[in-house]
DRENVEX-130339 format. One record per residue: x, y, z of N, C-alpha, C in turn; residue in three letters. Coordinates in steps of 0.05 Angstrom, whole numbers. Each point is the difference from the previous one (the first is absolute). Layout:
<rs>
[r [X Y Z] [X Y Z] [X Y Z] 'ALA']
...
</rs>
This chain:
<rs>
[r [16 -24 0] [-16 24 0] [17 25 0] 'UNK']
[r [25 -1 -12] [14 27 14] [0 20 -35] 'UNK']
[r [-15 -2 -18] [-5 9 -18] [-19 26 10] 'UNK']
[r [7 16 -12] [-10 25 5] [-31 15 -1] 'UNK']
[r [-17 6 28] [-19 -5 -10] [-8 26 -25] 'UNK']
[r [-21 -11 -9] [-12 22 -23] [-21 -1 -7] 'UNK']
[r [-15 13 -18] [-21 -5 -5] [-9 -27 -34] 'UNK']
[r [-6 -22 15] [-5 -20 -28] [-17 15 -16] 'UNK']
[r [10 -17 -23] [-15 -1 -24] [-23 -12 7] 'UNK']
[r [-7 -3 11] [-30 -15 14] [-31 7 -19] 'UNK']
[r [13 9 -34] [-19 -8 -28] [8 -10 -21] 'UNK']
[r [-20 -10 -20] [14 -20 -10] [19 19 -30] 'UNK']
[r [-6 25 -6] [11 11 -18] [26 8 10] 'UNK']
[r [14 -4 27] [16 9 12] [24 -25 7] 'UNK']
[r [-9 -25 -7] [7 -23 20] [17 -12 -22] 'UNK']
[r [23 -23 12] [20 -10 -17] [-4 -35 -10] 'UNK']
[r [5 0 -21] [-18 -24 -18] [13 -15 13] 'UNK']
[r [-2 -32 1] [12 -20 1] [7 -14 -23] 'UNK']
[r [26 -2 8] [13 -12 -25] [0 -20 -18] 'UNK']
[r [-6 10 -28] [-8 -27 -21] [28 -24 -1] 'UNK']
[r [-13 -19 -9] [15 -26 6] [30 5 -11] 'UNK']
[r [1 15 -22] [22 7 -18] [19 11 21] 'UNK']
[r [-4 25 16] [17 15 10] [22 -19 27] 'UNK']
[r [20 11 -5] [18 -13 19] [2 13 27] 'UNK']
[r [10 -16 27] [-5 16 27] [12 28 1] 'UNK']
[r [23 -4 -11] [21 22 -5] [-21 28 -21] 'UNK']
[r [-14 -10 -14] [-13 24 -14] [-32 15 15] 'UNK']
[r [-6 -22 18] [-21 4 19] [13 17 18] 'UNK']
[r [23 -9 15] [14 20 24] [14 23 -7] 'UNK']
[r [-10 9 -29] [17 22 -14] [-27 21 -1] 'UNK']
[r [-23 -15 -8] [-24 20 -1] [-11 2 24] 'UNK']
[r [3 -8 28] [-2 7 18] [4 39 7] 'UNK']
[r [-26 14 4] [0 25 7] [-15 2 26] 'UNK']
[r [-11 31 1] [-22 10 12] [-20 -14 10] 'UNK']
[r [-13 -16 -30] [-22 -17 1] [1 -29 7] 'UNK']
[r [26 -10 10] [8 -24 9] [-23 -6 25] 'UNK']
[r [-10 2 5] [-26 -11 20] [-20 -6 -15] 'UNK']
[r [-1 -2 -30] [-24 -10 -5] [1 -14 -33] 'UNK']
[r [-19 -19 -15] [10 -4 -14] [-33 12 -24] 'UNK']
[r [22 19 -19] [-30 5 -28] [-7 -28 -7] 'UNK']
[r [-15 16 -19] [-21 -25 -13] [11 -6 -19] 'UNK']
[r [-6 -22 0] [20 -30 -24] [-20 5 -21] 'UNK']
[r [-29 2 2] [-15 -5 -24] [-27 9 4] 'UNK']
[r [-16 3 -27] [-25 24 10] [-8 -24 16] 'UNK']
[r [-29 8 22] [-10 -19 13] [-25 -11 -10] 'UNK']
[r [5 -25 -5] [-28 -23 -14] [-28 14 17] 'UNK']
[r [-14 5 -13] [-32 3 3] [-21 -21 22] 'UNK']
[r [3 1 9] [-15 -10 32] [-31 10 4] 'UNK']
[r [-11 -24 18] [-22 16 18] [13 3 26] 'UNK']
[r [2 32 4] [3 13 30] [-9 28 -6] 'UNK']
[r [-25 -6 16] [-14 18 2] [-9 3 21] 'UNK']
[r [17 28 13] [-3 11 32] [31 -14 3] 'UNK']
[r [16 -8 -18] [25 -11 9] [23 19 9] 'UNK']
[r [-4 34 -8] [23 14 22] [-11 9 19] 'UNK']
[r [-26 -12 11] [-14 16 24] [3 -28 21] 'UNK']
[r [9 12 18] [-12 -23 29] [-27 -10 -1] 'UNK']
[r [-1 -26 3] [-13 -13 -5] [-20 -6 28] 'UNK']
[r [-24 -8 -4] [-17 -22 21] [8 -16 4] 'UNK']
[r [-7 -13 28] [11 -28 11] [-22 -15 -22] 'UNK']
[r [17 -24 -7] [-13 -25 -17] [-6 -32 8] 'UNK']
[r [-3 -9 -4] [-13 -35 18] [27 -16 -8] 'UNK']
[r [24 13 -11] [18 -22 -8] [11 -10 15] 'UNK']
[r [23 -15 8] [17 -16 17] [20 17 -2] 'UNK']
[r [-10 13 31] [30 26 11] [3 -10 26] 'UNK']
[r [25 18 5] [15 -8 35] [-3 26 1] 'UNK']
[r [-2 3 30] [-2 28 14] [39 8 -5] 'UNK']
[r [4 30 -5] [34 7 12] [7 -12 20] 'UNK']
[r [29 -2 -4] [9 -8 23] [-10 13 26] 'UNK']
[r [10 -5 21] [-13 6 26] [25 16 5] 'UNK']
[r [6 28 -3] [16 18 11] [-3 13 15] 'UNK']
[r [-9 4 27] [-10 19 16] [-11 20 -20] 'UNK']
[r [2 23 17] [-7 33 -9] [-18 0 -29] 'UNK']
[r [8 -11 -13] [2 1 -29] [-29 -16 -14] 'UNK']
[r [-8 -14 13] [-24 -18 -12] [-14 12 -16] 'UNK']
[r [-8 -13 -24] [-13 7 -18] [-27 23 -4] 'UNK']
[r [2 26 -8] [-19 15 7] [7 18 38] 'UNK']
[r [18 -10 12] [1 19 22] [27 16 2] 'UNK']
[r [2 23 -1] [21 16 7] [16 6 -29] 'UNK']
[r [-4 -15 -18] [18 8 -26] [-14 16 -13] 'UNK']
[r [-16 5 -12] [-12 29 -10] [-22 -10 -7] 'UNK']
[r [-21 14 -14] [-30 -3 -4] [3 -11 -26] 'UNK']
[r [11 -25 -14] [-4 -8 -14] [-5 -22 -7] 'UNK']
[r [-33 -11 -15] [-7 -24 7] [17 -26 -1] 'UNK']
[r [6 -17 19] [9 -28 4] [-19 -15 -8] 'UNK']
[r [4 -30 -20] [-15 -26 7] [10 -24 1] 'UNK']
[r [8 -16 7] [13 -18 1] [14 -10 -16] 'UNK']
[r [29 -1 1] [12 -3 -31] [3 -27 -4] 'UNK']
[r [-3 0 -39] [-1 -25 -10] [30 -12 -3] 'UNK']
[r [11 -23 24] [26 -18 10] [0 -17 -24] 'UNK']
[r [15 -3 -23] [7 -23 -23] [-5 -24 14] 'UNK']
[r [15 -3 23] [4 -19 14] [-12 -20 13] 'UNK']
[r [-31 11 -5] [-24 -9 18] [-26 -1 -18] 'UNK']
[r [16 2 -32] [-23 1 -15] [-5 -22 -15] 'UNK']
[r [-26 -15 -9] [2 -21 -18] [11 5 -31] 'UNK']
[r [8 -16 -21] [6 9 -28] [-22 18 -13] 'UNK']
[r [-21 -16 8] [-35 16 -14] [10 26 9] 'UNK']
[r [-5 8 25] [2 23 23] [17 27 -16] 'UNK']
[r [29 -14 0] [16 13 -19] [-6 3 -26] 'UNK']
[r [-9 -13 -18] [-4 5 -24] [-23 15 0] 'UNK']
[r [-26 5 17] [-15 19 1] [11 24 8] 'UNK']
[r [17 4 14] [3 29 9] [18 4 -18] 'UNK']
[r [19 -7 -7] [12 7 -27] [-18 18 -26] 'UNK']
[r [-17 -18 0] [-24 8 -21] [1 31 6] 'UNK']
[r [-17 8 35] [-2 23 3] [23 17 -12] 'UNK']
[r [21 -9 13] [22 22 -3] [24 -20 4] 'UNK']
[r [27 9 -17] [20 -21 -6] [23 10 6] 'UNK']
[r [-6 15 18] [25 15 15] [10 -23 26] 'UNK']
[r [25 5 9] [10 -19 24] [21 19 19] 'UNK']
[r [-6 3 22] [14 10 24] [21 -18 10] 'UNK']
[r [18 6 -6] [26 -20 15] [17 15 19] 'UNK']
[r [3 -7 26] [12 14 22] [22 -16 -3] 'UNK']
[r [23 17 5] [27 -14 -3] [12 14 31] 'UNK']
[r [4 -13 20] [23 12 21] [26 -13 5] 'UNK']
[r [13 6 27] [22 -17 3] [-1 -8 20] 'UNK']
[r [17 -6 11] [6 -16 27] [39 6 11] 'UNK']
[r [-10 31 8] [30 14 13] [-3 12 19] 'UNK']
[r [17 2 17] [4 23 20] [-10 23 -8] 'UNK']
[r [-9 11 22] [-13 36 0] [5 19 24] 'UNK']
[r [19 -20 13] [7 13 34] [-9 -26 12] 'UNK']
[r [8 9 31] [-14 -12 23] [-32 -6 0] 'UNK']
[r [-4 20 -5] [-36 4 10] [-18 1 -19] 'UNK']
[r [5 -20 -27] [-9 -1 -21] [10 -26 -12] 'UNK']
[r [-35 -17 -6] [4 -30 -4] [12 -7 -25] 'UNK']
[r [8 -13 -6] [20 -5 -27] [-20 -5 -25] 'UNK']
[r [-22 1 11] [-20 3 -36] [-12 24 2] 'UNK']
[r [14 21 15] [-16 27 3] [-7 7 -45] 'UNK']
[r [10 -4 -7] [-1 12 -35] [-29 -17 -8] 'UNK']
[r [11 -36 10] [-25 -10 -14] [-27 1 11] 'UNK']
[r [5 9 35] [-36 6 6] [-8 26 -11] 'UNK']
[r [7 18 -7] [-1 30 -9] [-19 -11 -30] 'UNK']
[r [21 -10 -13] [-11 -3 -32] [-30 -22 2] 'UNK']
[r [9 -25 15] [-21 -13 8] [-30 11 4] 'UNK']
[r [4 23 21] [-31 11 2] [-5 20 -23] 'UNK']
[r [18 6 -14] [-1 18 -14] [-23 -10 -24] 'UNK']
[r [18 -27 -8] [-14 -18 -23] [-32 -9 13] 'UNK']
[r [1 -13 19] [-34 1 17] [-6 24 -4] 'UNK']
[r [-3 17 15] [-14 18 -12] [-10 16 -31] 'UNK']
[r [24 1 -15] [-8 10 -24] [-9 -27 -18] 'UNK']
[r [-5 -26 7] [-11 -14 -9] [-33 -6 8] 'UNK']
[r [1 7 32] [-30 5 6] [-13 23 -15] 'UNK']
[r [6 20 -5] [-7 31 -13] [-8 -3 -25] 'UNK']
[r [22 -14 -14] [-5 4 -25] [-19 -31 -13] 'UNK']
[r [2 -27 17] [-2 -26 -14] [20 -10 -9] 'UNK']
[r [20 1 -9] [26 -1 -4] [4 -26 11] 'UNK']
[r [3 -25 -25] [29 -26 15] [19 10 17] 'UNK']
[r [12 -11 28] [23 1 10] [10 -19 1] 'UNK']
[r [23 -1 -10] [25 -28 3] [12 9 26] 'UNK']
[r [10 -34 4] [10 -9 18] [25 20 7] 'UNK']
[r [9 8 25] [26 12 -3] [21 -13 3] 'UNK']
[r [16 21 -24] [32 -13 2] [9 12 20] 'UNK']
[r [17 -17 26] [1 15 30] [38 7 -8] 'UNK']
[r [8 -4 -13] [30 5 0] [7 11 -34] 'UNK']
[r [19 21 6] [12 11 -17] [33 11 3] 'UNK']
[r [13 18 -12] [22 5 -1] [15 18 22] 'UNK']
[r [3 -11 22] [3 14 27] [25 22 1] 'UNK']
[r [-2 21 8] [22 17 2] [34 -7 16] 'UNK']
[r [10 2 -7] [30 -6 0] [3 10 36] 'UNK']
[r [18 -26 18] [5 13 27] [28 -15 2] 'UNK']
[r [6 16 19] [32 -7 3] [2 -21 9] 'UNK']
[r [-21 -1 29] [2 -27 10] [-38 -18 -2] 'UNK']
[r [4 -22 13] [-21 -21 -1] [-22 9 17] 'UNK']
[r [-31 1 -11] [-17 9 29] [-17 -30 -7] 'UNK']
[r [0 -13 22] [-17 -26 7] [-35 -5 -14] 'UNK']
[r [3 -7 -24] [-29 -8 -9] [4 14 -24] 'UNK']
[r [20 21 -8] [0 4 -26] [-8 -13 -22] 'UNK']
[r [-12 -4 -26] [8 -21 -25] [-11 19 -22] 'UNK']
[r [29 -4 -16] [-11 20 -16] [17 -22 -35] 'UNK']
[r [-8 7 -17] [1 -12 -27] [12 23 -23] 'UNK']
[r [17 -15 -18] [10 23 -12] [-18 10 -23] 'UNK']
[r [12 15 -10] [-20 13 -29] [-4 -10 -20] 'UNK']
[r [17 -18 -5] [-12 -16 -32] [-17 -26 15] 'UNK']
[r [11 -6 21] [-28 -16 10] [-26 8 8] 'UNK']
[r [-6 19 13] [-25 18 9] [-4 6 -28] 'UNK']
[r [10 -2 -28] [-9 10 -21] [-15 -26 -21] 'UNK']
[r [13 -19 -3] [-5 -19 -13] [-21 -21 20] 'UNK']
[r [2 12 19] [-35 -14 19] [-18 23 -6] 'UNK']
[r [8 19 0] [-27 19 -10] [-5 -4 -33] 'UNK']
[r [13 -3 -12] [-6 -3 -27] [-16 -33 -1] 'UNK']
[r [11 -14 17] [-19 -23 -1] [-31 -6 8] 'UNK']
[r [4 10 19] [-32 14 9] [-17 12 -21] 'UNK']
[r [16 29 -7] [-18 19 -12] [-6 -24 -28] 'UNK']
[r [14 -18 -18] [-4 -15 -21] [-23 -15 4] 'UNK']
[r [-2 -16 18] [-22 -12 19] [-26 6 0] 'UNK']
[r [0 29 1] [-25 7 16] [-2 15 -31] 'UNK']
[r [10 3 -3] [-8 21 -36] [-5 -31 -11] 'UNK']
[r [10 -17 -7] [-16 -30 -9] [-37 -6 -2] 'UNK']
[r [4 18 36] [-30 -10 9] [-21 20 -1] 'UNK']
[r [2 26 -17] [-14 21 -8] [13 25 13] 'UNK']
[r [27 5 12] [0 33 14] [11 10 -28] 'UNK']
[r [-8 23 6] [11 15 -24] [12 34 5] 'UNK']
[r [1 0 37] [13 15 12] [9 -2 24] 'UNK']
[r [27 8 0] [4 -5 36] [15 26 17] 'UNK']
[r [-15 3 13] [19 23 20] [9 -21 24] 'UNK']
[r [24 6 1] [17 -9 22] [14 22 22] 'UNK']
[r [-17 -8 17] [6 18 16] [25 1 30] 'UNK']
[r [19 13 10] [17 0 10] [10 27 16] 'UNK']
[r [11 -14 22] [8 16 23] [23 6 10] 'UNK']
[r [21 -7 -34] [30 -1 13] [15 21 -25] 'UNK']
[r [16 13 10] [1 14 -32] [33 -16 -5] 'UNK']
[r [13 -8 12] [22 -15 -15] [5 -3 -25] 'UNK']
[r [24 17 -12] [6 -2 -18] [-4 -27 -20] 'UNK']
[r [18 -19 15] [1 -35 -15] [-37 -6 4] 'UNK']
[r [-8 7 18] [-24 -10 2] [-36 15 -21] 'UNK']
[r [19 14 -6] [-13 25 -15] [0 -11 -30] 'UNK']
[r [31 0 -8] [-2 -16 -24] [-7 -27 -5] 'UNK']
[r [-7 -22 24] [-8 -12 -11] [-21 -1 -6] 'UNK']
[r [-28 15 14] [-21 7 -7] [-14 5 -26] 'UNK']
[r [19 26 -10] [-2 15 -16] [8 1 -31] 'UNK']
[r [7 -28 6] [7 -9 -28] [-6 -27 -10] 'UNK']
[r [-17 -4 18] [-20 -35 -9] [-12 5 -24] 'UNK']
[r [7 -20 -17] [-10 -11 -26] [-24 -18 0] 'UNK']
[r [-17 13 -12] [-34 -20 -7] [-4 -2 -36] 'UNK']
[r [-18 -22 -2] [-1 4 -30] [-11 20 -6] 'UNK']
[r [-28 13 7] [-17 22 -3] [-4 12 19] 'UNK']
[r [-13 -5 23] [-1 12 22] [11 21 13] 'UNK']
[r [-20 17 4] [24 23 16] [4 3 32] 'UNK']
[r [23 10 -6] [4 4 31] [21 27 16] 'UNK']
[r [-15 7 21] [-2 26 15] [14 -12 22] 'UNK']
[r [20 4 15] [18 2 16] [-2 26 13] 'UNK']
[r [-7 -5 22] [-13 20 14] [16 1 42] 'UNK']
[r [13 15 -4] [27 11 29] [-18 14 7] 'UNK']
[r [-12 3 34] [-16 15 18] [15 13 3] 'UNK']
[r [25 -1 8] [16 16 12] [16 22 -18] 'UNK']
[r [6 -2 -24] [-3 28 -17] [-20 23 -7] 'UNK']
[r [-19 -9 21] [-25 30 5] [27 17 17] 'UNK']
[r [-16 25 -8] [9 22 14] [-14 6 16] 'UNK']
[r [16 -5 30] [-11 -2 27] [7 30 12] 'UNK']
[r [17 13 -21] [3 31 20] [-17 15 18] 'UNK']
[r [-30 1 -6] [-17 0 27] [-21 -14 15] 'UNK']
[r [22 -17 -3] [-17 -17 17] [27 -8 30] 'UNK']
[r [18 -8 -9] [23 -3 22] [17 29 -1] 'UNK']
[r [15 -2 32] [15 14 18] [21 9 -11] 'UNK']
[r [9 -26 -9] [27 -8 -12] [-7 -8 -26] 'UNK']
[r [4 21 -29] [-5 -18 -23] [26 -4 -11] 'UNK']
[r [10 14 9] [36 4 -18] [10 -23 1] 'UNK']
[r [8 -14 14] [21 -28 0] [-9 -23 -10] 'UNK']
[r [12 -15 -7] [-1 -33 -3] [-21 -19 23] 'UNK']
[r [-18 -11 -8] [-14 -6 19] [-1 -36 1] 'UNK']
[r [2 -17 22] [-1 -30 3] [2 -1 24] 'UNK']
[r [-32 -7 5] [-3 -3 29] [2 27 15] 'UNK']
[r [-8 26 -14] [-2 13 17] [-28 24 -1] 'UNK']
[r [-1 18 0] [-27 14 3] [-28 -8 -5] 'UNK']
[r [7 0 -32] [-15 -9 -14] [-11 -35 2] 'UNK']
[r [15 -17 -4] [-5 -29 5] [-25 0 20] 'UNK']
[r [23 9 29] [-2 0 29] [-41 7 4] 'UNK']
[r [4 27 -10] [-24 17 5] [-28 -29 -19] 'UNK']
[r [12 -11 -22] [-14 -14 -21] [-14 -26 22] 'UNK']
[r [25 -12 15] [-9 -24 8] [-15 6 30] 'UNK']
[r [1 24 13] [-12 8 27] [-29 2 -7] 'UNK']
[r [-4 4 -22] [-29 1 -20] [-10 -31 -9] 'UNK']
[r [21 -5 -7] [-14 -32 -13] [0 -20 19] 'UNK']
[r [25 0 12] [-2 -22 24] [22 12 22] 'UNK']
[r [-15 8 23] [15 18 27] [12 -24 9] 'UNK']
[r [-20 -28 -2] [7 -14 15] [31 -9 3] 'UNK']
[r [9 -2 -29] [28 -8 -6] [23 19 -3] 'UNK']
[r [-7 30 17] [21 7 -8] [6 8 34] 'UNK']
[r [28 5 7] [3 0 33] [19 24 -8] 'UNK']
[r [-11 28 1] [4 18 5] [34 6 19] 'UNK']
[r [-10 -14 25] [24 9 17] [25 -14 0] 'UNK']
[r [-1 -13 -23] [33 -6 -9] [0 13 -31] 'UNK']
[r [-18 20 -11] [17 19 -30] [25 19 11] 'UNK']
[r [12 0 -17] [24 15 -4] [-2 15 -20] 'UNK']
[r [8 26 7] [3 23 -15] [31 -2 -20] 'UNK']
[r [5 -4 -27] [27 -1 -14] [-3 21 -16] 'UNK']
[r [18 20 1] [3 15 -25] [25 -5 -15] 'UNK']
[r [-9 7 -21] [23 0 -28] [17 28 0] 'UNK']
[r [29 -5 -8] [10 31 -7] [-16 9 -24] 'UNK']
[r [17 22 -4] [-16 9 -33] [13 -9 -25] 'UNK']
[r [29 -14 11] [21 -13 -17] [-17 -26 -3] 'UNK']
[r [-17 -8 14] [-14 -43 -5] [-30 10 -2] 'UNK']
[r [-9 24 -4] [-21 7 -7] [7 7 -27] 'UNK']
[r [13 11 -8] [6 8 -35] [6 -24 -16] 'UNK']
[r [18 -18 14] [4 -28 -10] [-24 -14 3] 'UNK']
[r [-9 -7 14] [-23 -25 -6] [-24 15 -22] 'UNK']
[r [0 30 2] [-22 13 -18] [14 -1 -33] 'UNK']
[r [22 -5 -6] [15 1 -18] [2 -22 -17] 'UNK']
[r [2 -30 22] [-1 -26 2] [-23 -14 4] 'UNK']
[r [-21 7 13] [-15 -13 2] [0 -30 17] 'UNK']
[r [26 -10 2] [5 -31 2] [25 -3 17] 'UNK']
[r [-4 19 22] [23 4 20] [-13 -20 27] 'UNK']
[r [23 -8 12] [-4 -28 18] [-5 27 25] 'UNK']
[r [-4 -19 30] [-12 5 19] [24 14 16] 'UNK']
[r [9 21 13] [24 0 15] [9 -20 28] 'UNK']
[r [21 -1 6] [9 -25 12] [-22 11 20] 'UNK']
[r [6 19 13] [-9 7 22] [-23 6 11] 'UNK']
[r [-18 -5 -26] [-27 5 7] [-18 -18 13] 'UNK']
[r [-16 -2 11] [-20 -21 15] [-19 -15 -18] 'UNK']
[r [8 2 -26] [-14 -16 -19] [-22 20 -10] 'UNK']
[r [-4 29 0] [-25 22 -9] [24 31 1] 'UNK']
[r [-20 14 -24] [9 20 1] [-13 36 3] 'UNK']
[r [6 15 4] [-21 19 4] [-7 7 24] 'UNK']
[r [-21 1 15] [-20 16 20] [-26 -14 5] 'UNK']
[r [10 -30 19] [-34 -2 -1] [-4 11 26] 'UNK']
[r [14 6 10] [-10 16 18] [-27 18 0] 'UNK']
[r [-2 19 -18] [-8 7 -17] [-36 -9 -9] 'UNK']
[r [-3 -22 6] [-18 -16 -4] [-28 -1 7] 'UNK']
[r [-11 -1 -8] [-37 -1 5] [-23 -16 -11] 'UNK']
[r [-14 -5 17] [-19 -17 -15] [-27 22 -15] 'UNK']
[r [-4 17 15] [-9 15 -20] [4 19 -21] 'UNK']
[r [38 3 -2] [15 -7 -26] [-3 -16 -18] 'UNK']
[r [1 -18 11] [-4 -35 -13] [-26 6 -15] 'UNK']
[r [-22 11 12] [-32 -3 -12] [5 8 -20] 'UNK']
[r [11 31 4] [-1 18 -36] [19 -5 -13] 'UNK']
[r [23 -10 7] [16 -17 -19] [-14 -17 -18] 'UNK']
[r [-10 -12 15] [-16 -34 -16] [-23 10 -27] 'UNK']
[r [-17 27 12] [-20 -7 -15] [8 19 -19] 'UNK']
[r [24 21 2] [13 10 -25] [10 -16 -10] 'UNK']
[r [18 -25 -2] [7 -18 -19] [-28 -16 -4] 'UNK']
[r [-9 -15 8] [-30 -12 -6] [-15 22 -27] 'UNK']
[r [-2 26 9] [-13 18 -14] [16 6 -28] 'UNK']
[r [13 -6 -5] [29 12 -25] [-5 -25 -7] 'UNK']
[r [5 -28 5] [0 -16 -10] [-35 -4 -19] 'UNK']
[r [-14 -2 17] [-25 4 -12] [-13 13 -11] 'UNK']
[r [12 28 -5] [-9 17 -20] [22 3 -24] 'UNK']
[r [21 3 0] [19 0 -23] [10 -20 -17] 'UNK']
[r [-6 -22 16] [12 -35 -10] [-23 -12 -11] 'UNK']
[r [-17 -14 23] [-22 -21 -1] [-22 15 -21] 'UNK']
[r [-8 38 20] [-17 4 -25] [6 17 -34] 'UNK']
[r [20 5 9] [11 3 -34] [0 -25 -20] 'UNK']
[r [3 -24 12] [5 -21 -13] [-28 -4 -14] 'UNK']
[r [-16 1 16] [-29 -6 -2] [-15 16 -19] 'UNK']
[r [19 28 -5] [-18 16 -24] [-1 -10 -21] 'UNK']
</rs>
């Protein structure tokens, strides 16, 4: 996450294609810009029935699971006034099930997190419960398939070992997402936003450059919103700190233990570098987080959430839908 925050491309005339089968990694990691958080459109979009498909939807009789159980955060309480219904889990659906809601709409939500350190006082899937409710919810809203999540990705570089880490490198996290997304484009998607809570450079490109035959796909970083008023601290490199911190006191208080965060700041010499780099490792000395969660709030956390929730759902999901 030590990529600089900013404001995403978070539309689709704004967002960076994924790479046709032709192009080499080396020519993918060359067109890497600005718009590296997201990927344009591969191809016009096939003609569908979705109708009411960029608007939040009614709850429906299909085979849903309630969100996870995050404290604070439950579906419809405390995240903003925007309708929840129970999102549709891939996982829990029959083939019929799937192939009907497909019909509706042939879009697919894929939450991708990791499994790293974030400090002391922050559980090591803090990225994948974030994106997790993220996908429940904008799948309850809209009707929207949600796939299963990928719980591990390309973990940020540390000097030393923090206990429970596992992290995978980039042409692997890439060639399992290309296997998936092949998969599921087989079985009618014909769009996928993948959504993610890590901005890591290696973890970035692997995203952002998955190959489908037709299908498009939107690669979509929460954390390249521009948070300047919303946090204390927007200037620095953030992992595991303000922002996260304030995110998970919102989603789940339960798991985060406050009275062991640590406050780390960066000079302005490893603040210019990792904003420069993108893909700068953890300092020896740090407690595994960086930044100010000090800093932290759960009712930070609220308007954090439903400004990403709200950007995602109005610039992504319902642009797609026009």
């Amino acid at each position: 996450m030590f990529a600089q925050r900013r404001p995403a491309a978070l539309d689709p005339p704004h967002a960076q294609r994924a790479a046709p089968e032709h192009h080499t990694e080396q020519q993918a990691r060359k067109s890497r810009g600005d718009a590296q958080r997201m990927a344009r459109t591969r191809r016009p979009q096939r003609k569908r029935d979705r109708r009411n498909a960029g608007q939040p939807c009614e709850h429906r009789p299909d085979a849903r699971i309630a969100p996870q159980p995050l404290g604070g955060g439950e579906a419809g309480e405390a995240a903003g006034d925007y309708n929840v219904s129970l999102p549709l889990h891939l996982s829990v659906l029959t083939p019929d099930a799937v192939r009907a809601a497909l019909a509706r709409d042939s879009r697919l939500l894929v939450p991708v997190g990791t499994c790293e350190q974030h400090g002391p006082h922050l559980p090591l899937g803090c990225d994948t419960l974030i994106v997790e409710r993220l996908a429940d919810d904008l799948s309850g809203g809209f009707g929207i398939l949600r796939a299963p999540t990928v719980s591990y990705g390309v973990n940020t570089a540390t000097k030393r070992p923090f206990p429970g880490n596992a992290t995978v490198r980039r042409k692997t996290l890439h060639r399992w997402m290309n296997d998936l997304l092949g998969s599921w484009e087989q079985c009618g998607v014909d769009t996928f936003i993948i959504l993610t809570a890590h901005g890591h450079d290696p973890h970035q490109e692997a995203l952002s450059t998955l190959r489908t035959r037709r299908a498009r796909v939107f690669t979509v970083d929460i954390f390249a919103l521009d948070f300047t008023d919303y946090l204390e601290d927007p200037s620095g490199p953030t992992h595991g700190g303000e922002l996260d911190t304030s995110l998970m006191l919102h989603l789940a208080p339960e798991l985060v233990h406050m009275e062991l965060a640590q406050d780390f700041l960066l000079t302005e010499r490893q603040v210019a570098r990792f904003r420069r780099r993108g893909a700068g490792s953890v300092p020896a000395l740090s407690p595994g987080s960086l930044g100010r969660p000090s800093l932290a709030s759960a009712e930070k956390g609220a308007r954090l959430y439903k400004m990403i929730h709200d950007r995602i759902a109005t610039r992504v999901l319902g642009a797609l839908a026009a």
